[in-house]
LUMKOLVO-106039 format. One record per residue (C-alpha): x, y, z. Coordinates in Angstrom, 2 decimals, padded with zeros to 5 digits, always signed. Last residue first. Example, Ala and Ser with C-alpha at 12.3 -4.5 7.8 and 13.67 -1.06 7.14 Angstrom:
+013.67; -001.06; +007.14
+012.30; -004.50; +007.80
This chain:
+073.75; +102.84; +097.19
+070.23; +102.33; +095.22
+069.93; +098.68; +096.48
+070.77; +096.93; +093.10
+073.80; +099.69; +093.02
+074.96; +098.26; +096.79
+074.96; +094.31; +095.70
+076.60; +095.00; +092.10
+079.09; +096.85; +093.48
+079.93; +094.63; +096.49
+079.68; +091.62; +093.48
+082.40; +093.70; +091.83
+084.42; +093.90; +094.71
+084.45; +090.47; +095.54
+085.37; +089.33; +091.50
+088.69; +091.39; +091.58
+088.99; +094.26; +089.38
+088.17; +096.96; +092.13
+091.02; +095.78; +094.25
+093.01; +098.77; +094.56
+089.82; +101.31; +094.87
+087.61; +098.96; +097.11
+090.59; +098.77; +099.17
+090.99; +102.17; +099.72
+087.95; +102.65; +100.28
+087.58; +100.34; +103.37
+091.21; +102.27; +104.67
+089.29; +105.21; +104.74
+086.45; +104.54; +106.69
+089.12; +102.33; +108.73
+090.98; +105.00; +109.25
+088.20; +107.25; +110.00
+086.59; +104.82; +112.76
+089.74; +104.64; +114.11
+090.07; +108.24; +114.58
+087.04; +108.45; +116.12
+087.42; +106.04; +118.89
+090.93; +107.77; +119.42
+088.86; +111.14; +119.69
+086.34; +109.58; +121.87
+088.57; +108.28; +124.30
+090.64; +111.43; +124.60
+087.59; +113.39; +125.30
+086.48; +111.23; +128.02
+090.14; +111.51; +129.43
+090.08; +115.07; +129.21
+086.41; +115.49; +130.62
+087.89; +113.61; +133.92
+090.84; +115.74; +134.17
+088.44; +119.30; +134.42
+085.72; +117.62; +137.44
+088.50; +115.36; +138.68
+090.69; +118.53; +140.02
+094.02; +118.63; +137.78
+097.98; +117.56; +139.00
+097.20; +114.33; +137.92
+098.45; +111.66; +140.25
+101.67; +110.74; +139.29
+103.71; +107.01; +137.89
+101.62; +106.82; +134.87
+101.77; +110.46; +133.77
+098.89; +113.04; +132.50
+099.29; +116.02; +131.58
+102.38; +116.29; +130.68
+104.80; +119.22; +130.93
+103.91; +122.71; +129.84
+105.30; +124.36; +126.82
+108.01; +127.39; +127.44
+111.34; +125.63; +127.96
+114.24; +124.58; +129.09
+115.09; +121.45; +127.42
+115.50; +117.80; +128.43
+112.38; +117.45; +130.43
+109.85; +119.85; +127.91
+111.30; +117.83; +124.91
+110.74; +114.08; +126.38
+107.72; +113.49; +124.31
+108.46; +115.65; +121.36
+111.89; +114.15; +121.09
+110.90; +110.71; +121.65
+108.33; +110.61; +118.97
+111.26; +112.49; +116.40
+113.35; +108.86; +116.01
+109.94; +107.94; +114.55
+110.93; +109.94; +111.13
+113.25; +107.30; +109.87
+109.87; +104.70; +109.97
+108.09; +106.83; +108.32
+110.99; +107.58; +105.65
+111.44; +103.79; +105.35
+107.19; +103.37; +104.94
+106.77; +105.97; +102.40
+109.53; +104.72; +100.10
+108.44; +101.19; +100.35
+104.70; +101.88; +099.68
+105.40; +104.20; +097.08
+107.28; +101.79; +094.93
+104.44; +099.40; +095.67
+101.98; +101.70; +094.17
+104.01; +102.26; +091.30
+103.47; +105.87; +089.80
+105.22; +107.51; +092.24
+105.34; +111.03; +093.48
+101.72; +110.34; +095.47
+102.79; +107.82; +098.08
+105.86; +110.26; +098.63
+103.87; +113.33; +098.85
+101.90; +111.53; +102.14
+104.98; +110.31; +103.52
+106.77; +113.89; +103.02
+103.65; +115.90; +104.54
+103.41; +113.28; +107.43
+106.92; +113.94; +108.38
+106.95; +118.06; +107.64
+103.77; +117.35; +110.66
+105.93; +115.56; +112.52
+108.80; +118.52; +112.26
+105.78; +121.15; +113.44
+105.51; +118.96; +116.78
+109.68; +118.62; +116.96
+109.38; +122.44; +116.54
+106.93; +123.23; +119.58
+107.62; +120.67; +121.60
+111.18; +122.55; +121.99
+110.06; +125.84; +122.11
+109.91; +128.12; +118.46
+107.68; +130.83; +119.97
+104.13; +130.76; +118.20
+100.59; +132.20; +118.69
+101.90; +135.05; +120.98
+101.02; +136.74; +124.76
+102.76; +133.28; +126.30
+099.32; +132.22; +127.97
+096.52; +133.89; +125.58
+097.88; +133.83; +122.68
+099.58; +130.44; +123.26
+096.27; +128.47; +123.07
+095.20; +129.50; +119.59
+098.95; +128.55; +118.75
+098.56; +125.47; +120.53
+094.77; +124.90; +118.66
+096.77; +125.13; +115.26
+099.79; +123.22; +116.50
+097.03; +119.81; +117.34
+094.80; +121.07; +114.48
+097.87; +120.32; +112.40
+098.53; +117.20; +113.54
+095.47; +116.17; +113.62
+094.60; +116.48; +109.67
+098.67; +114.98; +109.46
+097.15; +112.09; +111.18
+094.40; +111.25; +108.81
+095.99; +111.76; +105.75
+098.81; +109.44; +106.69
+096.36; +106.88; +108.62
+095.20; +106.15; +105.43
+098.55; +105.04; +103.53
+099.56; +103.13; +106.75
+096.08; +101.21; +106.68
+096.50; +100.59; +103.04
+100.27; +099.23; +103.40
+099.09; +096.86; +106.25
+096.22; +095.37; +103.85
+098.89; +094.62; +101.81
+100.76; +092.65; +103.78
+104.81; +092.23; +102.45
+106.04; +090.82; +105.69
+108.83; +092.68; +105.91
+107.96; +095.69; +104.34
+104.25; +095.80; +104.59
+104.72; +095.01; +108.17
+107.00; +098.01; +108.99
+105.25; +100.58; +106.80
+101.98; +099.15; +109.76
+104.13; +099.82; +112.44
+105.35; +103.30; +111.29
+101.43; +104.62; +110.50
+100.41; +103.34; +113.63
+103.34; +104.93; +115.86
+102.12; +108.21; +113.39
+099.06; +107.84; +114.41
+099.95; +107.89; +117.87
+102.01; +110.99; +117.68
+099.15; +112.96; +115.90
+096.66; +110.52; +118.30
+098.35; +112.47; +121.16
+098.14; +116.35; +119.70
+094.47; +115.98; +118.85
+093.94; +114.28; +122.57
+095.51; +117.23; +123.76
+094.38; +120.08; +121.58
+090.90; +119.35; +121.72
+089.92; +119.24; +125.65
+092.82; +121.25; +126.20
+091.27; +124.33; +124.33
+089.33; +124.85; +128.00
+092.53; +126.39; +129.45
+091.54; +129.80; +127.96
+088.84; +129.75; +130.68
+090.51; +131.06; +132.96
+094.51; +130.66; +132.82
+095.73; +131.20; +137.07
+092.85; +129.23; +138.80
+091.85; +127.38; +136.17
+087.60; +127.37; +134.70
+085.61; +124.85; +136.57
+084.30; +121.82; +134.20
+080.78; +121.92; +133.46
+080.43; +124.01; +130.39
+083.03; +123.61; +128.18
+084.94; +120.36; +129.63
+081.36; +118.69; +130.27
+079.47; +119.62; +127.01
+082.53; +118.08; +125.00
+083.25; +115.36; +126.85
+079.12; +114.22; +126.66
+079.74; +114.61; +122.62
+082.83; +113.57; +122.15
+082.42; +110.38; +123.95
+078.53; +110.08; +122.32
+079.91; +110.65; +118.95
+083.08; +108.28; +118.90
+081.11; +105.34; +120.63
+078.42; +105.51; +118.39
+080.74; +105.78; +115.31
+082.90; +103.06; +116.72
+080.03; +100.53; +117.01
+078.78; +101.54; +113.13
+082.79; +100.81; +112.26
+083.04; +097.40; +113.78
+081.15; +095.21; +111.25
+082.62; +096.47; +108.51
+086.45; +096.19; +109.58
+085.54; +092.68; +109.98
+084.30; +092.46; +105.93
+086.77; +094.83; +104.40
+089.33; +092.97; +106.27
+088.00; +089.38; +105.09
+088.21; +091.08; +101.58
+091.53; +093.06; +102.23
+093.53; +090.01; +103.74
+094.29; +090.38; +107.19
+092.33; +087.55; +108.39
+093.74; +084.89; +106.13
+097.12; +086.15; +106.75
+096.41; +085.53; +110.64
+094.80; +082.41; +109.79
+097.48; +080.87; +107.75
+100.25; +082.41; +110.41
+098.64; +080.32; +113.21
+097.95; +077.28; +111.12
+102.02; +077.47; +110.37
+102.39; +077.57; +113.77
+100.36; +074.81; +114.94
């Protein structure tokens, strides 16, 4: 049973059947992503009541949040997959980890960019070196070295490996950003949102939050797997599949 387990999990993660599933979910993910963003969009900036002691400077939550949470989550993503391709040796997992790189350093930085944008207004500067502050700007130095590591080698696989230990080293740093604000004094705000609490936010400005979140996470897979599709057109352009994908789009004027 086991062994026809593992033969249809391999089966399924192979690039071609990969290629063809991942297909089939990204139009679905698009729709979501734009309508999520979209309605969360129109609701936190022009619905939602401004805060009682920040205005409407508090309305950069709506991006820097769920920016700031698929950074980290990426980056779980980007570990987990480095993990698989090193033990056991999945291809398709190396791809995914190799996209999700770009990806997450992209939110990453908006993430500290829209902080500092935030900060302005709140702290009266873009940048004080606080706790979540640093360990934020250290995960994006984290994607930056995974993302020149898969570039300094000339072996693929070679990259793979390296990328996926130092991703792997750099998770120790999740905790640190997470837990910063409890285990330090310091400037940044605690979270918004915890399991065991009611949010400390009105349902008209939460609500728009988690709407937002949604459709940034439904975004962000669609771009991974956007990515992660070329990718494996690119390392398996000489097998016989990819060709007849070729073939197939340039006969329709692709």
């Amino acid at each position: 049973m086991w062994k026809a387990v593992w033969a249809y999990i391999n089966r399924t993660v192979s690039p071609r059947h990969f290629y063809d599933i991942s297909g089939q979910w990204l139009p679905w993910l698009w729709l979501v992503a734009g309508a999520l963003l979209a309605f969360g969009t129109v609701w936190g900036l022009a619905f939602a009541p401004p805060d009682y002691q920040q205005g409407h400077s508090y309305r950069i939550i709506y991006i820097h949040v769920p920016a700031a949470s698929i950074a980290m989550g990426g980056y779980v993503l980007m570990a987990a997959c480095g993990l698989i391709s090193l033990v056991w040796k999945v291809k398709t997992a190396e791809m995914v980890a190799r996209s999700t790189a770009a990806i997450g350093a992209w939110f990453c930085f908006l993430a500290l960019f829209t902080g500092a944008v935030w900060g302005k207004p709140t702290w009266g500067t873009y940048w004080v070196w606080d706790a979540r502050l640093t360990s934020m700007l250290i995960l994006l130095f984290l994607y930056l070295g995974v993302l020149g590591l898969y570039s300094a080698y000339e072996s693929a696989a070679s990259a793979a490996k390296a990328a996926a230990i130092l991703s792997l080293v750099g998770v120790v740093n999740l905790p640190i950003i997470k837990y910063s604000v409890e285990w330090w004094n310091t400037l940044h705000q605690g979270s918004t949102f915890k399991v065991t609490e009611r949010p400390a936010m009105p349902p008209e400005m939460y609500l728009p939050l988690i709407i937002m979140l949604l459709g940034f996470y439904a975004f962000f897979a669609a771009t991974v797997l956007a990515r992660t599709r070329n990718e494996i057109l690119e390392r398996e352009r000489r097998t016989q599949w990819v060709r007849d994908i070729v073939k197939a789009e340039a006969s329709h004027g692709v």
